[in-house]
C-alpha positions as CSV (number, residue, x, y, z in Angstrom):
1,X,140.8,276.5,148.7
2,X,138.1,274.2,146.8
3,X,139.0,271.9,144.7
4,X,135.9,271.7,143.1
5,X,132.0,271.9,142.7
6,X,129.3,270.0,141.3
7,X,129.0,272.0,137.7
8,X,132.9,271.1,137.4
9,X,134.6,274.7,138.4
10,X,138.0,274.9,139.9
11,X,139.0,277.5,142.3
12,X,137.5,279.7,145.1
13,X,134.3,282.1,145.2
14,X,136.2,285.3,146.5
15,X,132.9,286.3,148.3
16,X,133.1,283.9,150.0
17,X,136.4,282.6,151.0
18,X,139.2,285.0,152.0
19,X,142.1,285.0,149.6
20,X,144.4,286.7,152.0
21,X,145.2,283.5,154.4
22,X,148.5,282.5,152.6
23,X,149.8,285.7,152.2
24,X,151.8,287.9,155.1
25,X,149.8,291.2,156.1
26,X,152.8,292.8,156.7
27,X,154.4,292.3,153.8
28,X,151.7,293.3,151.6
29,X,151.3,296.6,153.5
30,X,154.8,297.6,152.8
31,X,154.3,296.5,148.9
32,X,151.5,299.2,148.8
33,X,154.0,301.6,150.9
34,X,156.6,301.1,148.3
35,X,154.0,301.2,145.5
36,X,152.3,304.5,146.8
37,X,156.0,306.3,147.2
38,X,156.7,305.5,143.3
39,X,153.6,306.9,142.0
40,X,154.2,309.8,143.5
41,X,157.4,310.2,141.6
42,X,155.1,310.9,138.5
43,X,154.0,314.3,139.6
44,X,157.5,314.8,140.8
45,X,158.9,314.4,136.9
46,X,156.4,316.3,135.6
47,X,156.9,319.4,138.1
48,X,160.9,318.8,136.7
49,X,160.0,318.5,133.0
50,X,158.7,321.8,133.2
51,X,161.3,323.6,135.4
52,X,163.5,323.1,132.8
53,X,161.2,324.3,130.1
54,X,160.4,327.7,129.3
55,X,157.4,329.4,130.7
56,X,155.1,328.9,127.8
57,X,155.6,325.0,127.6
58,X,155.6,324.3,131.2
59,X,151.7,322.9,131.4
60,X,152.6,320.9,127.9
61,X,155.1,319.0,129.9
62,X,153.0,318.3,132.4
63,X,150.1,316.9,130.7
64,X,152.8,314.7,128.2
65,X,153.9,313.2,131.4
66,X,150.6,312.8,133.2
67,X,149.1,311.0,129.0
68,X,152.2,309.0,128.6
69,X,151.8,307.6,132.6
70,X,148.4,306.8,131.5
71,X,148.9,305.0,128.1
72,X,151.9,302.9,130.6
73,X,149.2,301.9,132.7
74,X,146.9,301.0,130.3
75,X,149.0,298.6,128.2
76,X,151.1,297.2,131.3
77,X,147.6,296.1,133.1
78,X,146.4,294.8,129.7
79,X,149.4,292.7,127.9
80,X,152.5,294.1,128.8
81,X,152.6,292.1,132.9
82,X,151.4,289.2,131.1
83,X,154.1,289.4,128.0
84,X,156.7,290.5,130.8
85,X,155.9,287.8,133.7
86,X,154.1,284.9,131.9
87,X,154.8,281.7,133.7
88,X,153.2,279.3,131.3
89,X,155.3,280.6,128.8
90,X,157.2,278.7,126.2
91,X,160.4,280.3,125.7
92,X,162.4,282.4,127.9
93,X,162.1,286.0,125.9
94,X,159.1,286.6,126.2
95,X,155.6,285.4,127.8
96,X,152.1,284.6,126.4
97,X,148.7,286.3,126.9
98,X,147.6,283.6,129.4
99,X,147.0,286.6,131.8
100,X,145.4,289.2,129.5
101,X,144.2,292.0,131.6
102,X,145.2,290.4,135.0
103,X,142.9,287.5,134.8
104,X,143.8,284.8,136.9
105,X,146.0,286.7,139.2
106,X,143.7,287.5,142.1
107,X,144.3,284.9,144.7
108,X,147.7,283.4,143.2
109,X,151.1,284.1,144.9
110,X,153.4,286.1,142.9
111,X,156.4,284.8,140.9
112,X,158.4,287.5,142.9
113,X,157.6,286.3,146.4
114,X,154.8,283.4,147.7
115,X,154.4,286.0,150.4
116,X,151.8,288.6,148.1
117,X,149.3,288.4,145.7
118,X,150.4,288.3,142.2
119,X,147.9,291.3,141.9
120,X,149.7,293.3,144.2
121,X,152.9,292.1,142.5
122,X,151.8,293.3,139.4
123,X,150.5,296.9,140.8
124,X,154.2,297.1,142.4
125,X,155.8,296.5,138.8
């Protein structure tokens, strides 16, 4: 990794240099295993949801399972890793926004394990 250019930057030009040198392939292969196996859970509680409901609500189940997945998403990738698993942060409850929307998480190793991307940390949370 650079330490720095001429205009005073700090860090690495991803096109460039390969982020993936400090991190075990194998490792990050099984994260996206694990990853992969949970998201398909989601269909799998929708498909319960409506088993267990009446005929006429069945599809209503599914699509308030497949929204509310999506509203998770949304605010997890936004604030709620950064609020969750905020290293910079000043008290032990609860983090800051330092990593709003992922930034700054591409070629860092996780808080979990040096061994994969705090990215792919974050899509495994």
């Amino acid at each position: 990794m650079s330490s720095g250019d001429s205009t005073g930057h700090v860090g690495t030009d991803p096109a460039v240099d390969d982020l993936n040198v400090p991190f075990n392939a194998g490792d990050q292969a099984f994260i996206i295993v694990a990853s992969a196996m949970v998201l398909l859970m989601i269909p799998g509680i929708a498909f319960l949801y409506s088993g267990l409901a009446r005929r006429k609500s069945a599809l209503s189940l599914i699509w308030v399972v497949m929204m509310s997945f999506s509203v998770i998403v949304f605010q997890w990738y936004f604030w709620g890793y950064s609020l969750a698993l905020s290293n910079t942060a000043t008290n032990g409850f609860i983090g800051n926004l330092d990593k709003f929307g992922l930034r700054n998480t591409l070629g860092e190793p996780s808080p979990g394990s040096p061994l994969i991307p705090e990215l792919l940390y974050s899509f495994y949370q």
